[in-house]
Residue, then its C-alpha position, 0 to 999 in steps of 0.5 A: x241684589x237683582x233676582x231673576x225672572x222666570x220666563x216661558x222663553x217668550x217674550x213678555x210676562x213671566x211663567x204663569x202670568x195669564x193677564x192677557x188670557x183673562x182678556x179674552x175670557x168674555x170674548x171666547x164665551x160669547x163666540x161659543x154661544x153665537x156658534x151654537x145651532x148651526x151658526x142662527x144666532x149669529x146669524x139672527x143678530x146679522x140680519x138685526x144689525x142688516x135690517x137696522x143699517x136698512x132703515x137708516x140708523x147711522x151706528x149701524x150702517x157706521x159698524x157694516x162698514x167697520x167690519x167691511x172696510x175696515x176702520x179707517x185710521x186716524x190721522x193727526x196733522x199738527x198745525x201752528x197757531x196761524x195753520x202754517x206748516x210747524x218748523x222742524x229741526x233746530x239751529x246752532x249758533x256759536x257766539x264768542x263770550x262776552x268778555x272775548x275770552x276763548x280759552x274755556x276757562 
């Protein structure tokens, strides 16, 4: 017997599931304190991360250019084991059976 799921018409989870807010609970705090006094928090911590990117610590530059450029994506490339290009696809080869029996049976 197959009960149904609830949902809120949308996709994902059903009705009161709210794992994925839960997530986000940290972060929504984090940015409430930042933003307070007219941003100087954020901006205080700006300045730190600035002035560390200035002095030549690689984290901080590294982060800067995450927020500015974004991060750069990540690519894979798949080689053999002699750094050739892998073959792709598949070949099929019909053989007659050993016994010269074609009937399928």
């Amino acid at each position: 017997m197959t009960l149904p799921i609830e949902t809120n018409n949308k996709v994902g989870a059903p009705e009161g599931n709210d794992n994925a807010r839960k997530g986000k609970m940290f972060y929504d705090q984090l940015r409430k304190i930042l933003v307070q006094n007219d941003q100087y928090k954020l901006r205080k911590i700006s300045e730190k991360l600035a002035e560390a990117a200035e002095k030549g610590e690689a984290w901080a530059i590294k982060e800067i250019m995450d927020r500015m450029d974004g991060k750069p994506v990540a690519i894979q490339e798949i080689q053999g084991p002699d750094g050739a290009q892998l073959k792709a696809g598949f070949t099929l080869v019909f053989e007659e059976p050993a016994n010269g029996n074609t009937s399928g049976s």
